[in-house]
C-alpha positions as CSV (number, residue, x, y, z in Angstrom):
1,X,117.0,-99.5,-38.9
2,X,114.7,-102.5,-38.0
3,X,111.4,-102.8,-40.1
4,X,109.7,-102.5,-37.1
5,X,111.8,-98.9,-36.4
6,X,110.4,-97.8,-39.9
7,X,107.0,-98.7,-39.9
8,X,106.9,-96.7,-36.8
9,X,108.9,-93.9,-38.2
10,X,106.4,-94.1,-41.1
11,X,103.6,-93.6,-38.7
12,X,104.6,-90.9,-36.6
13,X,105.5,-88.9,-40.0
14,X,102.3,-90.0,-41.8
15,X,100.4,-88.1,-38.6
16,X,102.5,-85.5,-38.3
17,X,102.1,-84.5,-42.4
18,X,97.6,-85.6,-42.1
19,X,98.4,-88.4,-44.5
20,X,97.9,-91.9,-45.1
21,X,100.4,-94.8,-43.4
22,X,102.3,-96.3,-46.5
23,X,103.5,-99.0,-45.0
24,X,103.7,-101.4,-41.9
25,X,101.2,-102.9,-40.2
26,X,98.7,-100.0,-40.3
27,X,99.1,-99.0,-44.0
28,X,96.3,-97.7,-46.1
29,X,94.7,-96.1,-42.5
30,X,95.1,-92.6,-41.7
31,X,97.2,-91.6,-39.5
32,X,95.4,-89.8,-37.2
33,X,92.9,-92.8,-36.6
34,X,95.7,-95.0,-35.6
35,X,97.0,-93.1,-33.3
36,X,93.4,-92.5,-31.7
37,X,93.3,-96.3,-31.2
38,X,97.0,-95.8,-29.8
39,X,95.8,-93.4,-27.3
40,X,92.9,-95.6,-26.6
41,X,94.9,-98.3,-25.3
42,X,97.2,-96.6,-23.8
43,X,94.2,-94.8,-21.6
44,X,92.5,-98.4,-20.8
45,X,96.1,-99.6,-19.9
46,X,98.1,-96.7,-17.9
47,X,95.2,-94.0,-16.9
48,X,91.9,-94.7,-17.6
49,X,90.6,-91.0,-16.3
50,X,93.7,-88.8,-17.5
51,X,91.5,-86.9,-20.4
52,X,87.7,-86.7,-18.9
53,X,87.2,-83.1,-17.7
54,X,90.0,-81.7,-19.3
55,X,91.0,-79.1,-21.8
56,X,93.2,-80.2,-24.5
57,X,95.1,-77.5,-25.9
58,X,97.2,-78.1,-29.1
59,X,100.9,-76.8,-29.4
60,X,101.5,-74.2,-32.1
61,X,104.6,-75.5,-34.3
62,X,107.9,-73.7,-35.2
63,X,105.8,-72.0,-38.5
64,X,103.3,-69.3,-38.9
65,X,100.2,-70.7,-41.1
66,X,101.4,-73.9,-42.1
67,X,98.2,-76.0,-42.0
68,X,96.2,-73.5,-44.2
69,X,95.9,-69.4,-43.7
70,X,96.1,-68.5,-39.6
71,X,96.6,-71.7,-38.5
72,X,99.6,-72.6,-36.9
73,X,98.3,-75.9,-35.4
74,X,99.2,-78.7,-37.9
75,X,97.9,-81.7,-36.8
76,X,97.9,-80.7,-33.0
77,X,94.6,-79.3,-33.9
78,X,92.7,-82.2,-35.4
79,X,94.7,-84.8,-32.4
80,X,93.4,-82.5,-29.9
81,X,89.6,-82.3,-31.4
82,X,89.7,-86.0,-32.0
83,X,90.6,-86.6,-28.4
84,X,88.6,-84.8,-27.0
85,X,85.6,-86.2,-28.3
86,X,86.9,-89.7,-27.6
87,X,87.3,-88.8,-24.2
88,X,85.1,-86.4,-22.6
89,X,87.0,-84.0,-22.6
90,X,87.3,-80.3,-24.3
91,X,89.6,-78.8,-26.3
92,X,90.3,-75.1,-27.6
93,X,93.1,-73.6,-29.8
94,X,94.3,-71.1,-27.0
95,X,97.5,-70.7,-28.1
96,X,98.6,-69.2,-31.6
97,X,102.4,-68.8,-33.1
98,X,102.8,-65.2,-33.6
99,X,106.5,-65.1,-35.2
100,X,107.7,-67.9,-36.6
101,X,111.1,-69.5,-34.9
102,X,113.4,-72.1,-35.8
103,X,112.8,-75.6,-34.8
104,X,113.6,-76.4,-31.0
105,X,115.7,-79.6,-32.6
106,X,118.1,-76.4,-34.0
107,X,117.8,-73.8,-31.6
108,X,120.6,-73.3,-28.7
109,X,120.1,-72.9,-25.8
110,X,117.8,-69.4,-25.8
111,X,115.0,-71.8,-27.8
112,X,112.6,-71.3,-24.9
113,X,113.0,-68.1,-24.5
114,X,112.5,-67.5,-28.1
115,X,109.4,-69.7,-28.0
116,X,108.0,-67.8,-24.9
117,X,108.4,-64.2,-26.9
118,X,106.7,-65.9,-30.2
119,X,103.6,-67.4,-28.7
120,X,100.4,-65.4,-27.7
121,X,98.0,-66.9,-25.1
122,X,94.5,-65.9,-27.0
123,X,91.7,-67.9,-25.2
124,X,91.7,-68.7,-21.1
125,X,91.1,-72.4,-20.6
126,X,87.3,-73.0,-18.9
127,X,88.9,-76.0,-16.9
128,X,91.7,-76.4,-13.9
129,X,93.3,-78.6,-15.7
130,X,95.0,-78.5,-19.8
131,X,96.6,-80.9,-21.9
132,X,98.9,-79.5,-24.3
133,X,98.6,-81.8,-27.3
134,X,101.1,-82.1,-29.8
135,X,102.6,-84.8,-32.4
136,X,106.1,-84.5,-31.7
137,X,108.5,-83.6,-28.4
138,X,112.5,-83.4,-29.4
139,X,113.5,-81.1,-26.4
140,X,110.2,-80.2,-24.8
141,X,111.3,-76.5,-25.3
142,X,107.8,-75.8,-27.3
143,X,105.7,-77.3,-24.6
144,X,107.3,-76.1,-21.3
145,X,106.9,-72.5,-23.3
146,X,103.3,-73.3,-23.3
147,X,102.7,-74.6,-20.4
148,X,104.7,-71.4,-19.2
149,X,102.1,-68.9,-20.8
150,X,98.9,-70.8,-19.1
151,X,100.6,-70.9,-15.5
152,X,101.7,-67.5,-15.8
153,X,97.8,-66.6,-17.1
154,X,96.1,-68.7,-14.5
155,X,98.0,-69.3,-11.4
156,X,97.1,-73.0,-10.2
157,X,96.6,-74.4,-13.1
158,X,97.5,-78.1,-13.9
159,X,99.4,-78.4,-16.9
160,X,100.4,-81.7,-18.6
161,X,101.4,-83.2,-21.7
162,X,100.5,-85.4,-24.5
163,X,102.4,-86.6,-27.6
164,X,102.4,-89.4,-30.3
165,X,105.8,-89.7,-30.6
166,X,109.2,-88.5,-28.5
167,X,112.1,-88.0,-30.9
168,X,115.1,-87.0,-28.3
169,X,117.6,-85.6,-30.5
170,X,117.9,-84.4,-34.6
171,X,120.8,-87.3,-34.5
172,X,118.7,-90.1,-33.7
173,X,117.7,-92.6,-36.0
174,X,115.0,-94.2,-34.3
175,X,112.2,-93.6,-32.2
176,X,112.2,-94.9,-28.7
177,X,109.6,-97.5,-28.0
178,X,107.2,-95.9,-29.8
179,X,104.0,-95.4,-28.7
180,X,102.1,-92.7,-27.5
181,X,103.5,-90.9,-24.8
182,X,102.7,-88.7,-21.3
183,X,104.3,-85.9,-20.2
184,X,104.2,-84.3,-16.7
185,X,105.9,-81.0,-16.6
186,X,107.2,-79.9,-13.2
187,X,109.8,-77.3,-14.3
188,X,110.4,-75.1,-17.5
189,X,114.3,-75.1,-17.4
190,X,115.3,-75.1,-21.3
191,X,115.8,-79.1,-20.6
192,X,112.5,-79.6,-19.3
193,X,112.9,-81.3,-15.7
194,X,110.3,-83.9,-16.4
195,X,109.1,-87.5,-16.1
196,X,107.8,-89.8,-19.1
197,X,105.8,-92.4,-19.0
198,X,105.2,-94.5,-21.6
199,X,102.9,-97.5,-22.7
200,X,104.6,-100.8,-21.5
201,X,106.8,-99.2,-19.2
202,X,106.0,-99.6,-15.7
203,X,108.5,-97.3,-14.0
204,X,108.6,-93.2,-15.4
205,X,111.8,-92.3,-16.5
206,X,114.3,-88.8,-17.5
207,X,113.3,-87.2,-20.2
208,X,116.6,-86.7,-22.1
């Protein structure tokens, strides 16, 4: 692994845990403001009006109460607050972990499934169109579940995607290109039939 591979390993793990970076480029910040001014770019560079109007939603992890007692959110929570006051935009906590479930990176290939019968819907969305916000996406089980849930609440609805970091198997040793990442669902197949489209890329591409 590259220096480069482990500062951004270091980054993406410093977010997802609400600590401080430790090393690399952007040690001694938090986390969660560096990958703000990630997002910032990446808006300014590849979709300048993609949040405004929006609700962002954050997606409840594999756990039940992680963060603190009855909340699931980790830091989808404070990403998806932080957001949304960057960019006009609003956010809620719509959807809650009921029963906890084994990680989607060591589930078979029922994990959606399982993640559809262990997450509640508790809040409609005010706006036609939700972000689900979360910090990591493995197999995008967890998100197309969500996204599931909504369409299935409010027919019509637009449903995308937003990560910091796309990690796309418990094998792999490195992220890919990391930065922080879109996601447009347009299936909910247990391999989420999908596009990506990252900063710096021009073209989308498979989501493997």
């Amino acid at each position: 692994m590259t220096d480069a591979e482990k500062a951004r390993r270091e980054l993406a793990y410093a977010f997802k845990n609400c600590r401080q970076v430790t090393s690399g480029q952007h040690a001694g910040r938090d986390a969660i403001d560096v990958v703000i001014e990630i997002a910032r770019q990446y808006r300014e560079q590849e979709c300048s009006d993609f949040f405004e109007g929006t609700t962002l939603v954050p997606v409840p992890t594999s756990g039940v109460g992680v963060d603190k007692p009855g909340d699931d959110l980790w830091s989808g929570r404070e990403l998806a607050e932080r957001l949304a006051s960057e960019f006009e935009a609003q956010w809620c906590p719509a959807l809650v972990r009921h029963t906890a479930v084994s990680k989607s990176s060591n589930s078979g290939s029922r994990s959606l499934e399982r993640h559809l019968q262990s997450i509640r819907l508790d809040q409609l969305p005010e706006t036609r169109t939700v972000i689900l916000v979360d910090d990591h996406v493995t197999t995008g089980a967890t998100m197309c579940a969500c996204a599931q849930l909504l369409w299935d609440a409010v027919p019509g609805l637009v449903v995308a995607g937003y990560a910091v970091a796309y990690v796309p198997s418990p094998a792999e040793t490195s992220f890919f290109d990391f930065a922080t990442r879109l996601y447009e669902w347009t299936g909910t197949l247990d391999k989420p039939q999908n596009t990506l489209v990252a900063a710096g890329r021009l073209r989308p591409q498979p989501c493997r």
